[in-house]
C-alpha positions, 0 to 999 in steps of 0.5 A: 331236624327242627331247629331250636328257634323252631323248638322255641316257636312251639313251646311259645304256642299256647292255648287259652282254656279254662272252665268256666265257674258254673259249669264246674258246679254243674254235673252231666250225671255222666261218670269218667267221661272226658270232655274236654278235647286235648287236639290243639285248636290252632296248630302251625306249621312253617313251609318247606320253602326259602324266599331269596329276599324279605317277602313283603306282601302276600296273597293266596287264593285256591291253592296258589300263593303269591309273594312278593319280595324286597328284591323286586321278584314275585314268588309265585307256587302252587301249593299242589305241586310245592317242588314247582315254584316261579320267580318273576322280576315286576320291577322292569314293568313298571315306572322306576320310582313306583313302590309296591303298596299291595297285591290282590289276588281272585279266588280262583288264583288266576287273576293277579293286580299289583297297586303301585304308588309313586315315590315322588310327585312327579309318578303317578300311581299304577295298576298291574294286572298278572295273569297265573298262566303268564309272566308278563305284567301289563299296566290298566291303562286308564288307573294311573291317575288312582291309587288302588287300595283295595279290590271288591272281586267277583266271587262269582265268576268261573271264568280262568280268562276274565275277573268278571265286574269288579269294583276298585276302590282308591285312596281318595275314597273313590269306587271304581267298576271295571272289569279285566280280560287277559288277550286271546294271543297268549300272552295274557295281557291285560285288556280293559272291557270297560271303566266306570266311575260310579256316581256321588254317593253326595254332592262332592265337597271340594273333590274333583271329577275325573272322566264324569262323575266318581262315587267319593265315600271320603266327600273329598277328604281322600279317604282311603279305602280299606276293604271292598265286598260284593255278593249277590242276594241269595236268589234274587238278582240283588247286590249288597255292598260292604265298603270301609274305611279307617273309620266308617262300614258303608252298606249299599243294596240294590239290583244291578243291571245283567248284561250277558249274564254280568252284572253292572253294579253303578245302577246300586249307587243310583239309590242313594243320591237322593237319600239322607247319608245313613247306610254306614256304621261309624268307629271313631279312630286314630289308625289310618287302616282297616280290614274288612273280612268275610266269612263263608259258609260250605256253600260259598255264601257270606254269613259274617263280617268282621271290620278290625277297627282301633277300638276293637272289631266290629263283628255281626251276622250278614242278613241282606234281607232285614234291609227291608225293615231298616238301613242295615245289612247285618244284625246281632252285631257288636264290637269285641275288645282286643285281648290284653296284653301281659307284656309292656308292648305298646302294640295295642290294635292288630295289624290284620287278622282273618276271620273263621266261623267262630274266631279272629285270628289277630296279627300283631307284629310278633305274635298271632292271637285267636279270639272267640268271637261268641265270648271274646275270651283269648284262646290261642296266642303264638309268639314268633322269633325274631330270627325269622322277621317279624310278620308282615301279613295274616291271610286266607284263602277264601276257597280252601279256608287255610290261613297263611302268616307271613314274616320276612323271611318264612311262611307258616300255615296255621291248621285250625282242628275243630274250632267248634268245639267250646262253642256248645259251652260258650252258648250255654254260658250265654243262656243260648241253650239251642244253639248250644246244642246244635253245637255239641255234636250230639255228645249226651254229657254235653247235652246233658251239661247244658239241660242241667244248666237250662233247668237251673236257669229256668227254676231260679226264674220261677218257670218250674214247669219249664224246669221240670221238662228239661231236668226230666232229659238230665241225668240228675239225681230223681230224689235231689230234683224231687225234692227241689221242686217239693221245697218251693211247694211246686206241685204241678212241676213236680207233676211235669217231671215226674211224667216226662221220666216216666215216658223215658223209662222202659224196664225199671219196673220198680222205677214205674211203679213208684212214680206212678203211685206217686204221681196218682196221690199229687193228682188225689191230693190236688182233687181233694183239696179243691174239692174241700175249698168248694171249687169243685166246678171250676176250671182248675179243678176239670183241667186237673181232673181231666189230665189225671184221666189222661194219666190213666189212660197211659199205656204204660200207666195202664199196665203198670196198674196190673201190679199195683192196683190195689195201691192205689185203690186204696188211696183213692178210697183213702181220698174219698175219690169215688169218682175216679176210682169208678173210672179207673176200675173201667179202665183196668176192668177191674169192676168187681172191686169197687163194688165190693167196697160200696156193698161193704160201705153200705153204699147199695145205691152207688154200687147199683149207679156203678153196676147200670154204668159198668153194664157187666152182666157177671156182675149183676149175677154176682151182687144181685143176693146181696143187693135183692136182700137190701134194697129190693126195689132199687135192685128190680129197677135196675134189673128191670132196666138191663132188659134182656141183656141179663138172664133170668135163670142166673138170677134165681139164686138170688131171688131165692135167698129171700122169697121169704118177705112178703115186699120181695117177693112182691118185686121178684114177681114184678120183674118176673112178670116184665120180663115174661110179658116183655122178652117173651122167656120160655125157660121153664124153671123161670115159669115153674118158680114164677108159679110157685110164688103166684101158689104161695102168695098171689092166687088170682095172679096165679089164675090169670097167669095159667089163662094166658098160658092156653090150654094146649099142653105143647105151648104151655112153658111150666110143669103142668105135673109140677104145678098141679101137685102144688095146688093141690098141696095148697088146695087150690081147686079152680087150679087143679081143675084148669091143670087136669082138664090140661092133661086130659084128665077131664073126668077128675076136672069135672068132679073136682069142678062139681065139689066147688062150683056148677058154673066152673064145671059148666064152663069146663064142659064147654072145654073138649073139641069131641063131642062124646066127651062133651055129652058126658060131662054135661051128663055127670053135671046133670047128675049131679045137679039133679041127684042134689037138688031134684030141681025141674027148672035147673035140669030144663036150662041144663038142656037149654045149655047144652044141645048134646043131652035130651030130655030122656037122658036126665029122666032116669036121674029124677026120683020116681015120685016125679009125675010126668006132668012135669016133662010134657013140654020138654018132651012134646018138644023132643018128639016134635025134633024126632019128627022134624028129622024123620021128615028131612030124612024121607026128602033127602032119600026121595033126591036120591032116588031120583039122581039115581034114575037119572044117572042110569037114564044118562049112562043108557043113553051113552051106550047107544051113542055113536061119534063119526070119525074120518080119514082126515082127523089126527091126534091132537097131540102128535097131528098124525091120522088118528086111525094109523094107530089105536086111539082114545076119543072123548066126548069132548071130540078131543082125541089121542092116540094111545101111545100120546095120551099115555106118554102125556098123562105118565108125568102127571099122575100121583105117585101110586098110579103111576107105579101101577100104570107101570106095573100094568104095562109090565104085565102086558109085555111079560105074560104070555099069550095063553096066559093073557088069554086066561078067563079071570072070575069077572069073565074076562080075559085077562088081557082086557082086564089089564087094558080096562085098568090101564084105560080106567088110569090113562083115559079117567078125563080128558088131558085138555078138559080135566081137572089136571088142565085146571090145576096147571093154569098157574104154571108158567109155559117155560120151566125154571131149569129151561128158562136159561136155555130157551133165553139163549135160543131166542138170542 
């Protein structure tokens, strides 16, 4: 049952919080959300266990606590087994008249040292060392002639059975090193590896050495040494040193000698023998003690420092390595001022504290009080009752982080819960906004509390752009943070913000709309105005321009544009931005819009700079009328310059809607033309409407176009019927001759050709490939010149023009009053061709006659010629004796058997011979002897009969000599298909 002083004690726990004025004016946007953590910070809690006398001193490390009591006993426990604890009687270890000043145990909690001073002159003062497994105290021989005051431990060292190097410091300000090894006999009695008395830290005034040389931080005025740290430099084989006193923080760094993988720090001081005296940070002070604490970090890895001091406690970050740009070892340092005191206690200054992350716990003599270490502000204050004494010492333990107060007669343990949990508010009041959010836990109200807190900061400062990023992160109102930035005409803020919200949403469709139409008119809005001042080619304006095209290639901008686009057309169109509004309709393919509103402006020439720069051939289909009927020139250009990437045919709608002006028709035809000379278009409603406008409008064009198209009715690319009716509708004879001579219609050409001009039926005549129809014509244009004109000298140059028509076939033509006077040079000419032929005639048959008597010279002396053939010769095919077999012999002494030369000559004749060779051998071997034996009408049988055509098909030319061995000479010697396999049997 608690007791009611305990009832007392937990009413009289009280902690300090209260909000801070700006943060109550600052609204997270976050509704019924509770901020504030209602676990107290600092809980205590007192321990289950009596001491049997006032407890003194105490000390705590790893779990093992210390205690050491008025009666002369230590109380030693292990706080993991509460129920187990030992008392041990020092007193008898040590000289009747020593007092016990102070008790220093190692982190582990194996290593125990007791500082003894004496009570009269005649004592010296003493060192006792007390190992965890043993209950014997033995005295370090070699420190009777120092007062220990204070132990720097090896943080370290691992080992149960040795400190490892530790520095002592003394009450004359002297540094001791040394290091303490408990006896292997189990007894674990002291046994000093070895003792150093490190040097001057300046020439000694007035003090005396000792066993050589003494670092002396007092110069002989036996100042006490209050607090001892040592730590190796993280990753390096460096040292740095803390050492105070009641006055004065002495800082030393160096590297120090390893010896067995221990270091040997008296090689640190050696440094600053020589050096002016500048490594110590001095506090002017009554007191004579001081504390120096340490805090650690989870890594074991000293982060601060706090040196209690009269006027407050000097607190700073540790950062060994800024040494290398000056004398000190910390930074960010600064003294925080005790808490006042409602009371009247003339208790001003602690008696201890310890230090956590972001507190110092001070110790008075009747109550503990918890200080921020960031804002200095009183946040836990515990008063004791004097039932159980008043307290004696304040302490933690540097492993297990618990801190241990101590009064006369109990031991309570302090539970510190979260004590990080203000420092997000803290470093936001001190303008620390990072740190304030490292420290929020990722709470969104907090983060939230601290951007809104930032983005206020920042806009009172005039950083509006800055401002503007962080208030997009808050949940602050949209319109209240508009229209803050809109009041102090912050255009490009507003910009800022306005994007940085539009990134963060998602769904809100409405939201994105309207921010989007928004952000666009401050981007016009801004164009515009340079624009009308001049500035349209500086800097500002292409930056501005260039970010308003970043905007629009937003995907999200982009499909949100999809809804709204023709809002915003109309405000660019509103801004006169012709510029952007081409390049947002690229960018939305919107491409018909824009050019719609150009046409409507009558601005033609910018809708066909947008239609060449867009390239849209559907565009150019569907703006081409509009465009052709006002500014046909231009359009052509532009038509012209799209080449073949637009087709004509899908163009013809908008020539025809106005083929009716003689200017376009002009440049309907010049593109016609470019692109049937250069694209080669064979399509024929594009031919036909092209001749259409040459029948109407451009008759020699008309002529020189059908010349380019041949007279080959295949290859031509218009409607020769088409185009044959509308020239005769327009009376267009050269045409209509040039058409019907195209589709055969020579007669007709010819007479239409007469009725308009001889020479165009002259050169008509020369026209036709057959040389009847040639004849004719040249005929009817003789009729018709002679019958018309009855002129001799016309008719005579006719029959010079044409060689196919004579003179006797024009004289029927003539009028029969025409003498024959007239024709007798024309016709003795004519008579003289007769004759000329008549003789050729008679040489060619007296040739014929004479080949003719000597083929049947050659073929009667065949008849009687004779070829010896002996045993020896053997088919040039096969190399067997020839006369094995039947066989064929050929003039050219080559020779076959039968069967070779017909199995060589079967895949090498023609298709229809083969068959028939076939069908011979068929006949051969079906028909029977009596039918073969049949006489046919050339007196034959009919067996020689099948023999003579097979030997006419098989034995018609030598196999070697003919023409079949000519026609093989490029014929490789290794087939295709046996290529691969001959290759494998050469391999």
């Amino acid at each position: 049952m608690t007791s009611i002083f305990d009832q007392y004690e937990q009413a009289s726990q009280v902690s300090q919080r209260s909000v801070p004025a700006s943060e109550q004016m600052t609204s997270s946007g976050y509704i019924n959300m509770q901020l504030n953590d209602n676990t107290p910070m600092f809980s205590k809690q007192k321990m289950n266990f009596n001491p049997s006398d006032l407890i003194t001193h105490v000390a705590v490390s790893s779990d093992f606590l210390v205690l050491a009591m008025a009666n002369g006993k230590l109380f030693r426990l292990d706080l993991k087994m509460p129920d187990q604890h030992e008392e041990i009687q020092y007193t008898k270890f040590v000289q009747p008249n020593s007092k016990l000043t102070s008790i220093f145990l190692d982190p582990l909690g194996y290593h125990l040292l007791m500082a003894f001073t004496a009570r009269n002159k005649d004592g010296n003062p003493e060192l006792v060392y007390l190992h965890r497994k043993s209950s014997k105290l033995k005295t370090v021989t070699k420190s009777r002639n120092y007062e220990v005051t204070e132990v720097g431990w090896n943080y370290e060292n691992k080992s149960t059975a040795t400190t490892g190097p530790i520095l002592l410091g003394t009450s004359q300000g002297h540094i001791l090193e040394t290091e303490l090894e408990a006896d292997s006999d189990k007894m674990f009695t002291a046994s000093q590896q070895y003792w150093r008395q490190l040097p001057n830290y300046l020439p000694i005034y007035g003090g005396k050495e000792i066993d050589g040389l003494i670092f002396d931080i007092g110069k002989g005025t036996d100042t006490p040494i209050t607090g001892i740290q040592f730590h190796r430099v993280s990753n390096t084989s460096k040292y740095f040193i803390f050492v105070t006193t009641p006055t004065r923080l002495y800082q030393f760094i160096g590297n120090a000698m390893i010896t067995d993988d221990k270091p040997s720090l008296q090689s640190i001081f050696y440094s600053y023998l020589t050096t002016p005296e500048t490594g110590f940070q001095e506090i002017p002070s009554t007191l004579k003690y001081s504390k120096l604490q340490f805090y650690f970090d989870k890594t074991n890895t000293p982060k601060t420092f706090a040196w209690l001091t009269e006027p407050g406690i000097f607190y700073g970050q540790l950062d060994p390595t800024s040494q290398q740009n000056s004398n000190s070892l910390f930074t960010q340092s600064e003294l925080i001022n005790y808490p006042s005191d409602d009371t009247n206690s003339k208790e001003t200054t602690p008696i201890s504290f310890v230090l956590t992350e972001f507190h110092a716990v001070l110790m008075y003599s009747d109550r503990v009080k918890a200080v921020s270490l960031l804002n200095q502000d009183l946040v836990y204050e515990d008063k004791y009752s004097e039932v159980h004494g008043k307290l004696k010492n304040i302490v933690k333990d540097p492993i297990r982080r618990t801190i241990w107060a101590v009064t006369g007669n109990a031991v309570f343990r302090y539970k510190v819960s979260r004590e990080e949990r203000n420092v997000w508010r803290i470093y936001s009041d001190k303008e620390q906004f990072d740190l304030a959010k490292q420290y929020c836990q990722n709470n969104p109200a907090f983060i939230d509390i601290i951007n809104v807190k930032q983005a206020e900061l920042l806009f009172g400062k005039g950083d509006y752009d800055r401002s503007a990023e962080i208030y997009a992160e808050t949940q602050s109102s949209f319109e209240t943070v508009c229209l803050k930035f809109l009041e102090v005409e912050q255009v490009n803020a507003l910009k800022v913000y306005l994007g940085k919200r539009l990134d963060a949403l998602d769904d809100d469709k409405t939201l994105i709309s309207m921010i989007v139409i928004w952000m666009t008119e401050l981007y016009l809005s801004q164009l515009g105005t340079l624009r009308r001042k001049g500035k349209a080619d500086t800097q500002e304006y292409h930056q501005i321009q260039s970010d308003f095209e970043v905007f629009l290639l937003q995907p999200k901008v982009v499909k949100c544009m999809q809804h709204i686009k023709s809002v915003v057309y109309d405000l660019m169109s509103s801004h006169g931005d012709k510029q952007n509004l081409i390049k947002l309709t690229v960018i939305n393919e919107d491409y018909e819009n824009v050019v719609a509103q150009n046409i409507y402006k009558k601005s033609y020439i910018e809708a066909l700079n947008m239609l060449l720069s867009l390239k849209k051939s559907d565009l150019f289909y569907q703006f081409a009328p509009a465009l052709m009927e006002e500014v046909p020139k231009q359009t052509v250009n532009a038509l012209i310059e799209q080449g073949p990437s637009l087709s004509p045919s899908k163009l013809l709608p908008a020539f025809l809607s106005c083929e009716n002006d003689k200017a376009h028709v002009t440049e309907i035809i010049r593109y016609l033309e470019f692109m049937l000379q250069n694209f080669n278009v064979k399509d024929r409603a594009i031919h036909n409407y092209l001749l259409t406008l040459y029948v109407e409008h451009d008759q020699p064009a008309l002529m020189r176009y059908l010349a380019r198209q041949g007279q080959e009715l295949s290859m031509v690319n218009y409607d020769v019927h088409y185009a044959l009716r509308l020239c005769r509708e327009k009376g267009l004879s050269e045409a209509c001759v040039k058409l019907s001579a195209l589709l055969g219609l020579w007669e007709a050409a010819a007479e239409l050709a007469l009725g308009a001009d001889v020479a165009l039926a002259k050169s008509l005549a020369a026209l036709p490939d057959d040389a009847a129809l040639q004849r004719r014509l040249w005929l009817g244009i003789a009729e018709h010149v002679i019958t018309k004109n009855q002129d001799i000298k016309e008719a005579m140059s006719l029959l010079e023009e044409c060689p196919l028509i004579k003179i006797e076939d024009i004289l029927p033509f003539f009028s029969d009053v025409v003498t024959i006077d007239h024709f007798r040079e024309p016709i003795c000419q004519s008579l003289q061709e007769y004759n000329n032929q008549i003789e050729e005639l008679k040489a060619e048959m007296e040739d014929a006659t004479k080949s003719a008597e000597y083929v049947r010279g050659e073929i009667q002396s065949f008849r009687s010629r004779s070829v010896l053939v002996s045993v020896g010769d053997a088919c040039c095919l096969c190399d067997i004796a020839l006369l094995l077999r039947p066989f064929y012999l050929f003039p050219c002494a080559h020779r076959f058997h039968s069967d070779c030369l017909l199995a060589e000559m079967a895949p090498i004749l023609a298709p229809a011979r083969r068959n028939k060779l076939t069908d011979l051998q068929r006949q051969l071997a079906v028909l029977s002897n009596i039918e073969l034996s049949t006489v046919t009408s050339s007196g034959l049988p009919l067996r020689e009969v099948l023999k003579n055509e097979i030997d006419d098909i098989v034995a018609s030319e030598c196999v070697f000599c003919g023409e079949h061995m000519i026609a093989c000479i490029d014929k490789p010697f290794i087939a295709d298909e046996d290529w691969d396999r001959v290759m494998k049997e050469w391999e």
